[in-house]
N, C-alpha and C positions, 0 to 999 in steps of 0.2 A: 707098262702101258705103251701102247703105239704110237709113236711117234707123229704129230702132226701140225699144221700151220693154221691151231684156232683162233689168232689174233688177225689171218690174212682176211685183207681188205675189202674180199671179195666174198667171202662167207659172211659178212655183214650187211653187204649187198644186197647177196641171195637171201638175207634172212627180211631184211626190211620189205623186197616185190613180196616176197611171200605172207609179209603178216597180211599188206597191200591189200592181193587177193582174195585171201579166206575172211579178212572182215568185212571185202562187200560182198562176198557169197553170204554170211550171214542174211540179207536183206531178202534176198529172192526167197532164203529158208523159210525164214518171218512169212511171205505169204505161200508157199508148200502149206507149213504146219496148217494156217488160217483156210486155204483152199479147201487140204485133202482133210482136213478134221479126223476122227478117228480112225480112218480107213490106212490115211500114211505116216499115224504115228509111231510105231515100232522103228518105219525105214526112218526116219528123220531127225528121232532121237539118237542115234545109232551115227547118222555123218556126220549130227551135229557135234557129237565127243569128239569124232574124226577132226573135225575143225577145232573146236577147241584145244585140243594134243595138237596140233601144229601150230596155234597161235601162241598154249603156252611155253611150247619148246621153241620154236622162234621167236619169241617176242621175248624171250630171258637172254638169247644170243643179243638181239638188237641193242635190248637194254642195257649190255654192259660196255657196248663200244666199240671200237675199231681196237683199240690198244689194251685189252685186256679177256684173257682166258673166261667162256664161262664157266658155270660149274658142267661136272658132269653131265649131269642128269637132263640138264636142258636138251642137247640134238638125242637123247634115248628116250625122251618123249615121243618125239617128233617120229621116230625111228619106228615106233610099234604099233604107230596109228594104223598098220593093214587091215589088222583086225577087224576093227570098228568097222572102216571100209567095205571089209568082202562082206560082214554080217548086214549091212547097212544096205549096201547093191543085194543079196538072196531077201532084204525083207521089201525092197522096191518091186523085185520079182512077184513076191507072195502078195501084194497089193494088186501087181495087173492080174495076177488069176483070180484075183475075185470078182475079176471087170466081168469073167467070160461065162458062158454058160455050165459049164460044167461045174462053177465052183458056187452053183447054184443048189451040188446037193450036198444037206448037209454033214454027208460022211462027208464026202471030200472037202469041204471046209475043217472041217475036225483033222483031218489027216495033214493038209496045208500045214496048219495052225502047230502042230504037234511036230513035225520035222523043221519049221522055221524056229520052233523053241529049241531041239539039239543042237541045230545050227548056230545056236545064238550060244548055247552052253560052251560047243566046240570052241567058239573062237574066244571065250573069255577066259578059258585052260590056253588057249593057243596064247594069247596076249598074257598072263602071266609066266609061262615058261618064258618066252623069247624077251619081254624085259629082264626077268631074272637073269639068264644065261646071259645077256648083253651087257648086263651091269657086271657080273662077274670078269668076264673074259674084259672089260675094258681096265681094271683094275690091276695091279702087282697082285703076281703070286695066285694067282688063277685054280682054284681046286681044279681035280679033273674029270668033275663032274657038270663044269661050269659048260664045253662046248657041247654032247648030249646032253644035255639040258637045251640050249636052243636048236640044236638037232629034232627033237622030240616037239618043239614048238614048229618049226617047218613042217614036219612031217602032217602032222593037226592041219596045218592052211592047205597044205596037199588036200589032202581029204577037203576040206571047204573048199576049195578052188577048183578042183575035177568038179563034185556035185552040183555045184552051182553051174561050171559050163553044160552037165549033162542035162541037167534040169532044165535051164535057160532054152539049147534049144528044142529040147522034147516037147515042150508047152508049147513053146513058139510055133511047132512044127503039127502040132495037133488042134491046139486052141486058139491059133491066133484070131481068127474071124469073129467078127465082131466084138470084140474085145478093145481095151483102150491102148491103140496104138504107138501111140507117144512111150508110152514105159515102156512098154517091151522092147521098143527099137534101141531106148536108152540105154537099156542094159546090154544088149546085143553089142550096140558100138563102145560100151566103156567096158565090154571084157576084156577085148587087147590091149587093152592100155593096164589095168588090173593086172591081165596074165604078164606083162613087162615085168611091172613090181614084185607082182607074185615070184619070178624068176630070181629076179636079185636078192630075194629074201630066202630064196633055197640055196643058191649058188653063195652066198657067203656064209649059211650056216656050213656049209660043208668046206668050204677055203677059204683056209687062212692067211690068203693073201693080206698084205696091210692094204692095200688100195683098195680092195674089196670091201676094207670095212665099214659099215653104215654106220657108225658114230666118229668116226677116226680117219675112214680112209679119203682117198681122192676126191675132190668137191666136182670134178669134172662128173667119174662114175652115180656120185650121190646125187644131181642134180639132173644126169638123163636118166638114169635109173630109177630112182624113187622119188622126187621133188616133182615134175613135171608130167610121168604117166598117174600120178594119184590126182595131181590134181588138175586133171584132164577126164579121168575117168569123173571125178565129183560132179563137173561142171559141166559135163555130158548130161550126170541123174539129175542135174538138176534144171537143165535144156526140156529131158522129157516133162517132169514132173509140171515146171510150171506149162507148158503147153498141153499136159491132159485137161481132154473137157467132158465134163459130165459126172466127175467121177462119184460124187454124191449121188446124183440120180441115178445110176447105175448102181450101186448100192441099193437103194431104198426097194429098184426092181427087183432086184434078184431076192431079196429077202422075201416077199412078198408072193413072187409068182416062179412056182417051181418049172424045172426045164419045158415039162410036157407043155404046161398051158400053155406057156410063153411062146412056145412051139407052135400051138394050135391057133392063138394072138394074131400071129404073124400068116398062117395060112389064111385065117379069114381075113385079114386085111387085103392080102392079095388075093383072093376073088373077090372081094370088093371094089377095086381097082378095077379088075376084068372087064366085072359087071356095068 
């Protein structure tokens, strides 16, 4: 096992701001889920895990004290929340394309609908390789299938981390207009903070440096690297979500009135205007 200082003062600390945080983000959740009703449930079940995997791996650190080891499992909770995360941020995504016109036909709702579900597949293979391989390699006597094993869970958030940025700005860059602004921009601003994370979760499945390690190593590396861009990116989705307006109504139109008329809507209102 890696050597390390789980009884220092300061990872008790870090663990206490941190429950802090994510239990008042719960609160703004509470009204997301109430706001966005079935439109932003996928995304918000999805951060919500994200939050609870950080409150029950840090709140199992807090709970046991300044002066006493916790168990394992506790910071590898905490450690594999990316998952949740990235799936969480692509289904915030699949929420604003429904704001926009195009996601008014219903192939392309179908098609959304259908790659945010592989999406969600990938990262729940992606989240059990990289617990598995990380409980492994944190233990004596390591098979040596234990680091390909979380190699192969990197490799998975690769693949979800490119697609989402590809996706993110192609929509952006084609659908933005008229569309509900607030998400989209959210997701825009909390991919760099994500791509951080996302970094240090490839960069240590490949080095075995011990500092690098996310259960074990350096509380410096663990705290700019993964503690603070995750949950900067959250509190970004969750800056747009509660600032989106309309998004009900917006729904109910798009269901309703396909691309053309909504098209033809808006023409006659402007020679109306004119007139």
């Amino acid at each position: 096992m890696i050597n390390t200082t789980w009884t220092d003062p300061s990872l008790w600390t870090l663990s206490c701001i941190i429950l802090v945080v994510h239990v008042l983000t719960l609160f703004p959740i509470a009204y997301i889920f109430y706001k966005h009703k079935k439109r932003g449930l996928q995304a918000w079940i999805h951060l919500t895990i994200f939050v609870l995997l950080q409150l029950a791996g840090y709140g199992i650190i807090a709970g046991v004290g300044q002066a006493t080891a916790p168990p394992f499992f506790a910071p590898a909770l905490a450690s594999v929340a990316l998952s949740p995360l990235m799936v969480g941020t692509a289904a915030v995504l699949h929420e604003w394309f429904t704001t926009t016109r195009v996601a008014n036909v219903e192939k392309n709702q179908a098609t959304a609908q259908w790659l945010l579900n592989a999406f969600h597949l990938i990262g729940i293979f992606a989240l059990g390789q990289i617990s598995a391989g990380e409980i492994l390699l944190g233990q004596g006597g390591a098979p040596p299938f234990a680091r390909p094993l979380l190699q192969s869970g990197a490799f998975l958030l690769s693949v979800l981390f490119l697609t989402l940025c590809f996706a993110t700005f192609g929509l952006w860059w084609h659908h933005s207009k008229g569309s509900s602004s607030s998400l989209i921009w959210s997701v825009l601003l909390a991919l760099p903070f994500l791509g951080l994370r996302y970094v240090y979760e490839v960069v240590t499945a490949w080095d075995a440096a011990p500092d690098l390690n996310q259960i074990f190593g350096s509380l410096t590396y663990r705290a700019a690297l993964q503690v603070v861009p995750q949950t900067i990116a959250l509190l970004i989705l969750i800056g747009g979500a509660v600032m989106a307006r309309n998004v009900n109504e917006d729904t109910r139109l798009g269901q309703h009135e396909p691309i053309g008329e909504s098209l033809d809507h808006a023409e006659s209102a402007e020679q109306d205007n004119k007139g």
